[in-house]
LUMTIGU-350814 format. One record per residue (C-alpha): x, y, z; residue in three letters. Coordinates in steps of 0.5 Angstrom, whole numbers, plus 500, padded with zeros to 3 digits. Each point is the difference from the previous one (the first is absolute). Example, Ala and Ser with C-alpha at 12.3 -4.5 7.8 and 13.67 -1.06 7.14 Angstrom:
REM residues 2
525491516ALA 502507498SER 
This chain:
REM residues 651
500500500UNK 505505500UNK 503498494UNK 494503498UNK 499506504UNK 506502496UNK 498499494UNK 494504501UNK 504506504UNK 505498493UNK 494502495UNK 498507504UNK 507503500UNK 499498492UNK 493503500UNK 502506504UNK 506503496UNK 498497494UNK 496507499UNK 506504501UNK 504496494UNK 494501496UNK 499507501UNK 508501498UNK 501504493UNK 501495493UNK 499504495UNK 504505497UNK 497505497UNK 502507495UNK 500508503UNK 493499502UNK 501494505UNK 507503503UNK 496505501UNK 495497504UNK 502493503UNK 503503506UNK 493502502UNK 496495497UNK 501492503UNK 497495496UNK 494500503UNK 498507499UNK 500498492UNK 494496500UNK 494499503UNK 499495507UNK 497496497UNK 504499494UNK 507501505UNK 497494505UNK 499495495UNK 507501496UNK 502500508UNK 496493501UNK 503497494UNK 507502503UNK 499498508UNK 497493497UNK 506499497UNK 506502504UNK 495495505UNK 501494495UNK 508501499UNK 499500509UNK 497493501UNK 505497493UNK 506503503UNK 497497508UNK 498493497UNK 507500496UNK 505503503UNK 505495498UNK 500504493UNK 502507502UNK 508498500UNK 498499492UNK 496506499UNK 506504504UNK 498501506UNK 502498506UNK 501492503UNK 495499505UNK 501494504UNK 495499504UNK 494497497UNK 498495496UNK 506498494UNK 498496495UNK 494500496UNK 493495502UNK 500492498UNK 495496501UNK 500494503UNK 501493496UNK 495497502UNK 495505498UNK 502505494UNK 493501498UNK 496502506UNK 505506500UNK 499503493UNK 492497499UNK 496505503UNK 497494505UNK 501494503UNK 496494503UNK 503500506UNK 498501507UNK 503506501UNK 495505503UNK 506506500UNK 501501493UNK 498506495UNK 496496495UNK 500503492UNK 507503500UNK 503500506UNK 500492502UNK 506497503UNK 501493504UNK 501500507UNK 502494504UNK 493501505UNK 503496505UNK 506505501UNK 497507503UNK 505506500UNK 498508501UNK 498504495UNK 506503496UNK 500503494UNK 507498499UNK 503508498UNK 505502507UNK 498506502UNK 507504499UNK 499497492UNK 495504500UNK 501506504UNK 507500496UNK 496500493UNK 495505503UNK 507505501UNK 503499494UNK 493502494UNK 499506505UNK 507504499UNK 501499508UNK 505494499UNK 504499494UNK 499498494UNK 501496494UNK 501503494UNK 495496495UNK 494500505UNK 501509501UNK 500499492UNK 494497500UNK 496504506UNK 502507495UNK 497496494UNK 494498503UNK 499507503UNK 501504494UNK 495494497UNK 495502504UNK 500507499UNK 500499492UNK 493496501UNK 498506505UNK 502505494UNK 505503505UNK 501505498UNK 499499492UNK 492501502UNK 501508503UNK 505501495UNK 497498494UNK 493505503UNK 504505500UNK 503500493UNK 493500497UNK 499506505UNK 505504498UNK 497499493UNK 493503501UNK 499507500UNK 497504506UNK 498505496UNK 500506503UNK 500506495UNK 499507499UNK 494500500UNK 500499508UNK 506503501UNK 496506497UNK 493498504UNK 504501507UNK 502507499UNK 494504501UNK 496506496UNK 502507503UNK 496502506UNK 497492501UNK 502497507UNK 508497500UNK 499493500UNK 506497504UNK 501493496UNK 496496493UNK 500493500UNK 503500506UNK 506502498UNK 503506503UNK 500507496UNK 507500500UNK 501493498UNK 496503493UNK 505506499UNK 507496501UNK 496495496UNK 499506494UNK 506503502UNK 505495500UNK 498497494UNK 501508497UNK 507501502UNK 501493498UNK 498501493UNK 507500496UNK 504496506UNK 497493500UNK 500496494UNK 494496500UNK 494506504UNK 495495500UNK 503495503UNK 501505506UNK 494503501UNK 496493500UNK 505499505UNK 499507505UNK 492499498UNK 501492503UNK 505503507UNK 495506501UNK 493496500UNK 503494504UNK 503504505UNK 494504502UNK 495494500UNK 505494503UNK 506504504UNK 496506503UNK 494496501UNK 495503497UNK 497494497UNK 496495505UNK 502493499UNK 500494502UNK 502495505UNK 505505504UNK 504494505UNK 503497494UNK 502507496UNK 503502507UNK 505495498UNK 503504494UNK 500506504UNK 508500500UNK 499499492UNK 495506500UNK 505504504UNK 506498494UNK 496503495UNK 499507503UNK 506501502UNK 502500493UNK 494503497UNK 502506505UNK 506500496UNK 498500494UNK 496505501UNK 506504503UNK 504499495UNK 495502495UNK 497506502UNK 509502501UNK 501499492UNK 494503497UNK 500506505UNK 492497503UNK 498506505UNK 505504499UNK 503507496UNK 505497496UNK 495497496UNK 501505495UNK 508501501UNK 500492499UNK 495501493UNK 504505498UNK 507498501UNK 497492496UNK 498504494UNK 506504499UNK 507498497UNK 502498507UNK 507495501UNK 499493496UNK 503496506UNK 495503505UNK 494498495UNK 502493500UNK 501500507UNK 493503501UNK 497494496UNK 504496504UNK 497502506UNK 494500496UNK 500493498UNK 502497507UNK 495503503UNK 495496494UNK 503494502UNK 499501508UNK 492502497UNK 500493496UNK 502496506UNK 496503505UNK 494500495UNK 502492500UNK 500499508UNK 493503500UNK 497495494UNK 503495505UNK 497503507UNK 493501495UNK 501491499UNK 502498506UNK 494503504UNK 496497495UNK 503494500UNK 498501508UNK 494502501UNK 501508501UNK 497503493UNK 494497500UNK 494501494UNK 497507502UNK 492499501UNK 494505498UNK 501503508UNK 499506503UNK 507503499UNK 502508498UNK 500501494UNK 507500498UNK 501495505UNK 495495494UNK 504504495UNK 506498501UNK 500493502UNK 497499494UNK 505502496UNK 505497504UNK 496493499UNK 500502493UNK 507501500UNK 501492504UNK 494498494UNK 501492501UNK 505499506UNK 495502503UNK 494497498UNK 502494496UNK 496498495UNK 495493501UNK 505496496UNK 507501504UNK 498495507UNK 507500500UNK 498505507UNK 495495503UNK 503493499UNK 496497507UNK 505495502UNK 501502507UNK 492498500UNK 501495496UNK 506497504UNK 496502507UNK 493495498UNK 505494497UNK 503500506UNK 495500505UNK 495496496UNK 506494500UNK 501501508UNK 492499502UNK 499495494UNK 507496502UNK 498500507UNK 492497498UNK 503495497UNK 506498505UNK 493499505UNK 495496496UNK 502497494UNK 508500501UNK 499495506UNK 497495495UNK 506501495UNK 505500505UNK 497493502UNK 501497493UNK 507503498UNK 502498508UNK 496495502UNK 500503507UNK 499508499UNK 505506504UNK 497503505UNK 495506498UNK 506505502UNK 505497496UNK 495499495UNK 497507500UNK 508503500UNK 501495493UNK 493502496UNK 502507501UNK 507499498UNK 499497495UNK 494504497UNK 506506500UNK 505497496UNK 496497495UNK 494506499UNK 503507503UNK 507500498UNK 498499492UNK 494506502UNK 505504502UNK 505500495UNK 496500494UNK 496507503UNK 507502502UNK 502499493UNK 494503498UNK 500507504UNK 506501498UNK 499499493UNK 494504500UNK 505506504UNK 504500494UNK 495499495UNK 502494497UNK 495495502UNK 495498495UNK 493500502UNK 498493498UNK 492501498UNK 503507495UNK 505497497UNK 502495495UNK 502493503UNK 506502496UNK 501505505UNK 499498506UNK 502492499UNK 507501501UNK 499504507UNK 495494502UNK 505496499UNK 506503503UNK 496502506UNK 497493501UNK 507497500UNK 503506504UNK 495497506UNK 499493499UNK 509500501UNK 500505506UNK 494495503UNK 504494498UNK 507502503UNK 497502506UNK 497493501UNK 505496498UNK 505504504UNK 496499507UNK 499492498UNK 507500499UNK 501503507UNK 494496504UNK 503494496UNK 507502503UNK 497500507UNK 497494500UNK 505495496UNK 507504503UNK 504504495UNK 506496497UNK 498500492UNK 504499494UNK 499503493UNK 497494497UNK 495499506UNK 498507500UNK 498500493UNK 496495501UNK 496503506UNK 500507495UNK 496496494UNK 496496504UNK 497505504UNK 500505494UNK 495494497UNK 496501506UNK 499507502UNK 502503493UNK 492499498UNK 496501506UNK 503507499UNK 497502494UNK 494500503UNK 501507503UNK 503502493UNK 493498498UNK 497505505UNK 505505500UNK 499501492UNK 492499502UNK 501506505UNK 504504494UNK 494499495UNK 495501505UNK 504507501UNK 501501493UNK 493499499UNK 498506504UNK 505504497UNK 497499493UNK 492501504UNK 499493497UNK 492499499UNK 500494505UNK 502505507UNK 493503498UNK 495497501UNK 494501503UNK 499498506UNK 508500502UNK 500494503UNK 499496494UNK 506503497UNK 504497506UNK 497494500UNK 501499492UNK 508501502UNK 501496505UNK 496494497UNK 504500494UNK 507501505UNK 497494504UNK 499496494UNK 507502497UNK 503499506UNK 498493501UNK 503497494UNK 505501501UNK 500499508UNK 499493496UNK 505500495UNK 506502505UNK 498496505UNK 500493495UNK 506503498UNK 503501507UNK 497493501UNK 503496495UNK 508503501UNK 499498507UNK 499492498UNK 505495499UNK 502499493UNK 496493500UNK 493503501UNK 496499494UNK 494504504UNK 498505506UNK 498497505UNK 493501505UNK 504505504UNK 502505494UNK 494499497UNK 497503506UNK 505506501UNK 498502493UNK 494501502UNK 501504506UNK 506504496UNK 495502496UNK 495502505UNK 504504503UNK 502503494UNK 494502498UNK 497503506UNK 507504500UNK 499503494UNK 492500501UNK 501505506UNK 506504498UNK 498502494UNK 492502503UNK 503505505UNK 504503495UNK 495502495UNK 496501506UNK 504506503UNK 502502493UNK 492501499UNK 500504506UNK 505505499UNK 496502494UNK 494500503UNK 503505505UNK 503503494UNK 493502497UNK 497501506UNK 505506501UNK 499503494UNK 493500500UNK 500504507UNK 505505497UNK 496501494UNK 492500505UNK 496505496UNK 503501493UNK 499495495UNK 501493500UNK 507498500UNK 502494495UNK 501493503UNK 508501502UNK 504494497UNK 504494504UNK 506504502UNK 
């Protein structure tokens, strides 16, 4: 037992440092990021949500490479780490008179203890030792040390954990996302013209007006004159007037606050960001109001003197100046399109609503969402923004759990009796139903949504229900051989380690390759089942995404009862096939048929997938129908009194 406390307390120092390593910087960037990064942390360039599933990914795999690294310590010499000997030292074996129970899956024996399906193992029953995990505590505190940064370590494996890192924030789009917004900002033009500038000037004898679309009284008269006194100096005018128009309007409506926005506890931790942009801002302006003489008497002296047959050199160097206070604009007006895409991308700019605001307080923001144009409000095709795998993944695992636990309590004991003969005990057959439900349904959901999402992020994923099947095939297939490989490792992995414990750990080359074909023949079908869900699950999304005819029905509840139906049914056969095909890998070469016994596991194997698949896929449809409804109902208050709205599509 406190072999396992150390493993447990190992994983947490894992778990807990592993989110400061995340939040490390990969990515290298142009001007714009040298300017930015020492204020702006990985988790600042994404959206929560998309920043913790890019964090979940990372943290599940730094945990997997912690328990490989426990169970098989004996490798790190090879991989250049340092040689721990405590622990066990050489690979498991199992014993002669027996090699088939380790790697079958099950056995008709008359142990009570044993995990059935993928964890089997024979165990003398007559010898009793305590409970060991067979990993010693300072192994795996040692190990836990060494991925964390606070023990030295090895080169391949920091090689490793860098890679991994910089792959998690390329899924999340970190920082490739904000930066391309940003790029399709600077683009667009705010236009603001002179017709503004002439409408915030008022007639003679009319009352002063201190500030038109927001934007101060002497914002308008730098912006007109700046661009005056540069006429002759700056090579591409345009440019830099789109630029002063851009700094003056953001300044005003972001930095000085005079635009409402949203969602205040997150925009306060950019404050040091919005600090940075006006200290430069203020300096650009003094240096402009410098060069072109802005509220001063030498307004005219500097005209004069540029108009006449002034010193050559002191012309060029007034270009100069002129140009590098250009560029200072361009860049600036760059970190503005950046800071407008990053409190997009949180929630801070929302849509502006048909409220009660001012007048110029309406005006302007909706100039400033005209500007934002689709950042701000996608269009219904880009459900890159909302790809529901948290939901998705939150349901597929509660609905495993209880499934997994109803079963273990009533028709589990029966099929526990016909592999065992004499069934565990209902706690150890609880702990061995769930486990298993785990490896062989949720590892492949969450791979195959996590591939999805990320995809989605960076806009790659082809909606399976829009596109061509010669499009959207190839990423079927990869992400189906991506979870089924991840989920098979996993158990073949933990096999290999139960059979270490029960069996001893002195195995050759030979004797290993056998256990790693024998038990890849038995566990490497039943896998596929939960790579069937998840593509189910994917599909199902997809669906939703593409407002599919099937998730409209009237009353709801039909279209989630057609779906899980239909889930149950696919899920089903091959609950059936996987398991005949486990069954037959597990006999004897000389059997020449099944026998009772998997007769019967097929038939509960096909039962439990079936209401696996019935209840995930019901649960899911069944929220995502709700969050519409709420969706609708949301509308239908806001626009209480007008006209009735249409029907809001399936987001």
């Amino acid at each position: 037992m406190p072999n396992l406390v150390a493993l447990l307390f190992g994983a947490a120092i894992v778990l807990f440092y592993s989110y400061g390593r995340f939040n490390r910087v990969t990515y290298e960037g142009g001007q714009q990021m040298e300017r930015l990064v020492s204020l702006l942390s990985p988790d600042k360039l994404r959206a929560r949500r998309i920043v913790l599933h890019a964090y979940t990914f990372y943290a599940l795999i730094l945990l997997l490479i912690y328990l490989f690294l426990c169970a098989y310590a004996e490798l790190l010499p090879l991989l250049g780490g340092p040689d721990l000997t405590v622990g066990a030292s050489k690979l498991p074996v199992p014993s002669a008179d027996a090699p088939a129970a380790v790697v079958a899956g099950f056995a008709r024996d008359n142990d009570a203890a044993a995990i059935p399906w993928t964890l089997s193992g024979v165990v003398d029953s007559s010898a009793e030792r305590d409970f060991d995990i067979g990993i010693d505590a300072s192994v795996s505190l040692a190990i836990a040390l060494i991925m964390v940064g606070l023990a030295p370590t090895f080169p391949l494996l920091a090689n490793f954990e860098d890679w991994m890192r910089g792959a998690a924030h390329r899924l999340a789009g970190i920082p490739t996302y904000v930066i391309g917004a940003s790029e399709d900002l600077r683009r667009r033009d705010l236009k603001l013209r002179e017709k503004d500038v002439a409408i915030s000037t008022p007639a003679a004898g009319a009352t002063a007006v201190k500030q038109y679309l927001l934007i101060p009284l002497s914002s308008w008269d730098r912006l007109k004159h700046y661009q005056a006194a540069a006429k002759e100096q700056v090579n591409d005018r345009e440019e830099f007037r789109f630029d002063l128009e851009l700094i003056f309007a953001v300044s005003s409506w972001i930095l000085d606050r005079k635009l409402k926005l949203a969602n205040a506890p997150v925009r306060e931790r950019f404050q040091r960001l919005e600090e940075e942009l006006r200290k430069r801002l203020d300096q650009l302006i003094f240096e402009l109001d410098d060069r072109s003489g802005f509220g001063s008497t030498a307004t005219k002296r500097i005209a004069a003197a540029s108009s006449g047959a002034g010193d050559a050199s002191l012309g060029e160097r007034k270009r100069a100046s002129w140009e590098r206070l250009a560029l200072d604009a361009d860049n600036l007006a760059d970190d503005f399109c950046f800071l407008l895409a990053l409190y997009v991308e949180h929630g801070i700019i929302i849509a502006s609503s048909d409220g009660d605001a001012a007048h110029q307080q309406f005006v302007a923001k909706k100039k400033l969402d005209t500007f934002l144009g689709g950042l701000l409000n996608p269009h219904p095709t880009a459900s890159y923004r909302r790809s529901y795998t948290t939901m998705a993944t939150l349901w597929t695992l509660g609905v495993v759990f209880f499934i997994s636990l109803f079963w273990s309590t009533l028709p589990g004991r029966y099929e526990n009796e016909l592999a065992w003969d004499i069934p565990p005990n209902t706690y150890s057959r609880t702990l061995s139903c769930i486990f298993y439900a785990f490896n062989n349904y949720c590892i492949p959901v969450i791979v195959t949504l996590g591939l999805r999402d990320a995809a989605m992020q960076s806009r790659r994923w082809q909606n399976i229900r829009k596109t061509n099947w010669t499009k959207w095939l190839p990423q079927l297939v990869l992400v189906l051989i991506a979870s089924w490989a991840v989920a098979t490792l996993f158990v073949i992995g933990l096999q290999l380690w139960k059979s270490g414990l029960d069996t001893g750990w002195n195995a050759d080359g030979q004797s290993l390759w056998v256990i790693l074909q024998l038990s890849f023949e038995y566990n490497a079908p039943t896998v596929l089942r939960g790579t069937v869900l998840a593509l189910i699950v994917a599909f199902l999304l997809d669906a939703w995404s593409a407002r599919a005819w099937s998730l409209s029905l009237r009353p709801t509840c039909l279209s989630s009862l057609i779906w899980a139906f239909s889930s149950a049914v696919v899920m089903a056969l091959c609950g059936g096939i996987t398991r005949y095909s486990s069954a037959w890998a597990a006999m004897p070469l000389s059997a020449q048929s099944l026998t009772d016994m998997h007769r019967g596991l097929i038939y509960y194997s096909i039962v439990f997938s079936a209401l696996i698949g019935f209840f995930v896929v019901f649960c899911i449809v069944s929220a995502l129908l709700n969050q519409h409804s709420g969706t609708q109902q949301h509308t239908e208050r806001k626009t209480s009194g007008g006209a009735t709205p249409e029907p809001t599509p399936a987001e």
